[in-house]
N, C-alpha and C positions, 0 to 999 in steps of 0.2 A: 311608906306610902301604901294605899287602900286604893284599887280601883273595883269600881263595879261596872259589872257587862252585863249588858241588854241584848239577849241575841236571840231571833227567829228558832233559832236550829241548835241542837245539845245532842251529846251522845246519849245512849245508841241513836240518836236520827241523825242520817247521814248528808255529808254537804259542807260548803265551801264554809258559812259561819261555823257550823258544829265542828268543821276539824280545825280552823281559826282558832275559836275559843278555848279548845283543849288545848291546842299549845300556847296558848298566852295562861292558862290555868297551871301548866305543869314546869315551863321553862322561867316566867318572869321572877318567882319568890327567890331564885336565886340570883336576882338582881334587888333585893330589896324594894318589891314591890309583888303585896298579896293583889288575891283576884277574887272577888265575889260575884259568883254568876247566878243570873232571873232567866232562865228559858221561859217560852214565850211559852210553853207547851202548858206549864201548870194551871192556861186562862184559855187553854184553845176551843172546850168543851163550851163555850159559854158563847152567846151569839154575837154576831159581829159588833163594832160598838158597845156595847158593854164589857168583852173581853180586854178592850183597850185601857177602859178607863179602872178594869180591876188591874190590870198590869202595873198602871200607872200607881196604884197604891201598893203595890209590891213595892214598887222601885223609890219607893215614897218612903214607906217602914225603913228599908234599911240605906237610905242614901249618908242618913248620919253619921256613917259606921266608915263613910268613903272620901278619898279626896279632888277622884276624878272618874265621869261617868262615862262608858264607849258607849254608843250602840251601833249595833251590826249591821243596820241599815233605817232607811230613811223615812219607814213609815211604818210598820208593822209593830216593831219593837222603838223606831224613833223618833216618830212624835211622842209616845206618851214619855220616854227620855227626856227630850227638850220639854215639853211642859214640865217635867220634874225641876230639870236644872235650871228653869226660870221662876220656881216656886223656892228651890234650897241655894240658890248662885250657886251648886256646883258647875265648872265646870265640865263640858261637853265633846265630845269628842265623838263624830260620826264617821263610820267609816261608808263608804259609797260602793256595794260592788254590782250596781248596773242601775239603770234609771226606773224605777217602780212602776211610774205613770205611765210609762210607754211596755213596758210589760203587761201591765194589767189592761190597758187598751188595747193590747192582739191579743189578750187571752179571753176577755167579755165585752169589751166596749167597739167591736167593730173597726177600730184601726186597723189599715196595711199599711201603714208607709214606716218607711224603715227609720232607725233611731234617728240620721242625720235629718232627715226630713220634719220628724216630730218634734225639733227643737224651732223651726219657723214657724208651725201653722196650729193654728187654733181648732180644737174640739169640742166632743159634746160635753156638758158641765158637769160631768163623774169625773170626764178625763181629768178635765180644767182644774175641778176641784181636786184632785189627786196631785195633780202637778206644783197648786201653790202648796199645799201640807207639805210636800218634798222639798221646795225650796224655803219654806218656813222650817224645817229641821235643822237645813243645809245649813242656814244664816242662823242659825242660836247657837250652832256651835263655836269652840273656839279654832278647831282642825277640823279637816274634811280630807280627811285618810282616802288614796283612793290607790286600785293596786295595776293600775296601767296607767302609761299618758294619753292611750284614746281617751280612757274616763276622767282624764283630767280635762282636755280640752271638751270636754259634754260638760261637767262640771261648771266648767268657766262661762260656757253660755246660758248657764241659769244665773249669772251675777253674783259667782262667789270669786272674789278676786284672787289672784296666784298667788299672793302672801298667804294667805290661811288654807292654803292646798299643799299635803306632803304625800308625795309618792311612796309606797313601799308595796311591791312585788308580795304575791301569794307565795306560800313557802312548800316546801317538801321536807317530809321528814325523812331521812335517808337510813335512819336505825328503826322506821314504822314496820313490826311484821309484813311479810310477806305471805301466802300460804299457797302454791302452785299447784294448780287440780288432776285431780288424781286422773283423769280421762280428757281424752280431745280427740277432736275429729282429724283424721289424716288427711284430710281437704283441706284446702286454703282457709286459713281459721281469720274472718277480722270482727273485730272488737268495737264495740262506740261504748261509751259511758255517759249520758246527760238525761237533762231533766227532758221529760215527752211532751214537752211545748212545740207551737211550728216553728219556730228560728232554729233551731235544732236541727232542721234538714235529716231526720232518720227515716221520714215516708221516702226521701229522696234516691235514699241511701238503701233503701228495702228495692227499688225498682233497679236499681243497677246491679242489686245481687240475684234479684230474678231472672236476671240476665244469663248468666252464668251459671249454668249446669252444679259446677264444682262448686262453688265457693259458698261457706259458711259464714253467717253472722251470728253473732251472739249481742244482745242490746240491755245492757245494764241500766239502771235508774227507772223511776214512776214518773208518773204524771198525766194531766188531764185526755192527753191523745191515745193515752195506751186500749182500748179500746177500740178506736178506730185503726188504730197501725195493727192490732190483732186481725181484725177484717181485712185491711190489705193483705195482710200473710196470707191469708185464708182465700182469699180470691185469685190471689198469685199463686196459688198451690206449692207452696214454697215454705209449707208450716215445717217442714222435716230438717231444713235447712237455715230456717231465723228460728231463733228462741229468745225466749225474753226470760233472762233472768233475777230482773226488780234490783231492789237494793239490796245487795249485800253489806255482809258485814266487810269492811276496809279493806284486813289484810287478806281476804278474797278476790276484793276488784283488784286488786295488786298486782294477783297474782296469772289473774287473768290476760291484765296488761303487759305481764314477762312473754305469755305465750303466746298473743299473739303476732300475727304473721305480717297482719298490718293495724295498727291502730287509727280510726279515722272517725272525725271530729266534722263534722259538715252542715257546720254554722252560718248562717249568714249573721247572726250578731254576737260577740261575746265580749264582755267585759274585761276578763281577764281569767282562761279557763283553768281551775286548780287540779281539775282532772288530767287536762291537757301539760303540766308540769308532771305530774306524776308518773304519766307514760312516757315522758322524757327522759326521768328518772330512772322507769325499768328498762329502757334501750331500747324502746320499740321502734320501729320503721309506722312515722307519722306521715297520715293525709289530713290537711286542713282548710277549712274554709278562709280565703283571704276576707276577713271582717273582721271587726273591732281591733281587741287586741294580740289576733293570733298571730301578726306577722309580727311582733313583739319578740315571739317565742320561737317561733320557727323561719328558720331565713330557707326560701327556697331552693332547694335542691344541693342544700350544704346538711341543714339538720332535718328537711324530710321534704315534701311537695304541700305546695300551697294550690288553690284550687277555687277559682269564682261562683261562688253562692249560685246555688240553680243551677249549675251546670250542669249535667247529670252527663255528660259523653266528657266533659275534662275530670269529671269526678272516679267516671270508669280508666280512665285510661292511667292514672297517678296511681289508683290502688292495681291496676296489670302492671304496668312497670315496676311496682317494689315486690310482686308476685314473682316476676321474671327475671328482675337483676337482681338477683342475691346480693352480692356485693356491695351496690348503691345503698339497698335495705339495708343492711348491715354497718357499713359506713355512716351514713344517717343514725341509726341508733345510738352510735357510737357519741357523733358527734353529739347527739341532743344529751343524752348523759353527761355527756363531758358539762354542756353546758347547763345544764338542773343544778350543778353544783353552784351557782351564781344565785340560787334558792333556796338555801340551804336553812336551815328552822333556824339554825344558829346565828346567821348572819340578818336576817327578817327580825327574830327577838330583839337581838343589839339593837337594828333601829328605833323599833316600839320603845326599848327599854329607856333608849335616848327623847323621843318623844314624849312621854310620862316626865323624865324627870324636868323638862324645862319647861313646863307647866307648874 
């Protein structure tokens, strides 16, 4: 068996499909099933709309060669997918990891209202037109892979029924390099890793370490806010103490996530965070935003503290308490490690490997 994958993001570019797709490229052919991968990258130079529809003739040339086609999401790389697999009957197979249309509406189109909201109410007709292209991708496929049950019930109120919806969990690689940095601050070191979108809560997260004399952040990943969250630093005279250090290479975020002191995550929306597995992974002492699928991962005050979107005094007081109680911290790490292993790239494969084949 032959699959081809359609995916946004490829290595080196770092991110939840890119490290996806490498392990479904490195782990499946020892289930008898190759992987041919179209990153989205090789069409990105090209302008909006016309990059799609060259994609779509990538995925066109070599779909002959395949028996079943992923893509990694639902309109960048999966509509021109699904127009393909409606052109050669291959089938389709999309995987969902957050809802496009409500992203792109907080990030250009003037939306605030949170995910649950934007499944009742009507917008302006970018939104609208983004919304049906997402649920026309969702409906050509035959599976609608999705890797939390919150994204299954968002899933379901676009009218894709529970039968053609399989759950399977973002995975950790537990033999992934590690590389733990040569220097760190002897202050309270905490960590975030996400994309610099606002659901992200890092501006949130920049004012409560302002707070605090002592305490060190360091903020990994890009994105369109970074600019503006440099200004806050900059006005919080607090540049000596946040650094932003972009995307790293992997087994650097890794490694960063072993050291620090607290790892925190201060989302008001997430899908299913693979960064948030991976700090699990290295034993951190987790803060999370209770939204989407974090309380998934972290059970409160067993594998780390959970914490209400916006709150910026419950945000502070979760990251001093795992500052304070060693122990607790520790404990927690422990516990969320113990439980990363229920994510294991091993046991994620088997199921794909089972989904492929009953296709």
């Amino acid at each position: 068996m032959r699959i081809l994958v359609a995916t946004g993001l490829y290595p080196p570019e770092i991110g939840g499909p890119a490290t996806h797709t490498k392990l479904l490229e490195e782990k499946l052919p020892a289930y008898g099933i190759k992987v041919d991968v179209v990153p989205f990258r090789i069409v990105r130079f090209l302008p909006v709309g016309v990059r799609h529809l060259v994609y779509a003739w990538h995925l066109l040339r070599r779909a002959y060669r395949a028996n079943v086609l992923l893509a990694q999401d639902t309109i960048s790389v999966g509509l021109p997918a699904a127009l393909v697999s409606r052109i050669t009957r291959l089938q389709l197979i999309v995987r969902v990891p957050g809802d496009y249309a409500w992203e792109q509406g907080r990030q250009r189109f003037g939306v605030n209202d949170t995910l649950e909201e934007f499944q009742t109410k009507r917008y302006s007709w970018r939104v609208e037109l983004l919304r049906m292209l997402q649920r026309f991708t969702a409906r050509s496929a035959v599976r609608v892979v999705v890797p939390s049950e919150y994204l299954e019930r968002i899933v379901r109120a676009w009218g894709i029924s529970e039968e053609k919806i399989t759950l399977v969990y973002n995975s950790v690689d537990s033999s992934a390099e590690m590389i733990r940095p040569l220097e760190r601050t002897k202050n309270p070191l905490i960590v975030t890793s996400a994309r610099l979108v606002s659901w992200k809560g890092v501006s949130g997260l920049v004012e409560v370490v302002a707070r605090e004399p002592l305490w060190h952040l360091l903020i990994l990943g890009e994105g369109p806010l970074r600019e503006e969250l440099e200004k806050l630093v900059k006005d919080r005279e607090v540049t000596e103490r946040v650094r932003f250090l972009g995307s790293l290479p992997h087994a650097e975020a890794l490694g960063w996530y072993k050291e620090a002191d607290v790892f925190v995550l201060n989302s008001a929306y997430e899908g299913m965070s693979h960064v948030l597995v991976e700090a699990m992974a290295q034993g951190a002492p987790i803060v999370a935003g209770r939204a989407g699928g974090n309380p998934e991962l972290i059970e409160h005050e067993v594998t780390g503290l959970l914490v209400s979107p916006n709150d910026s005094h419950a945000l502070h007081d979760a990251i001093q308490r795992m500052l304070e109680d060693k122990e607790f911290a520790r404990m927690c790490g422990e516990r969320a490690r113990e439980l990363s292993q229920r994510f294991s790239s091993e046991k994620v494969i088997e199921q794909w490997s089972r989904l492929f084949h009953t296709l």
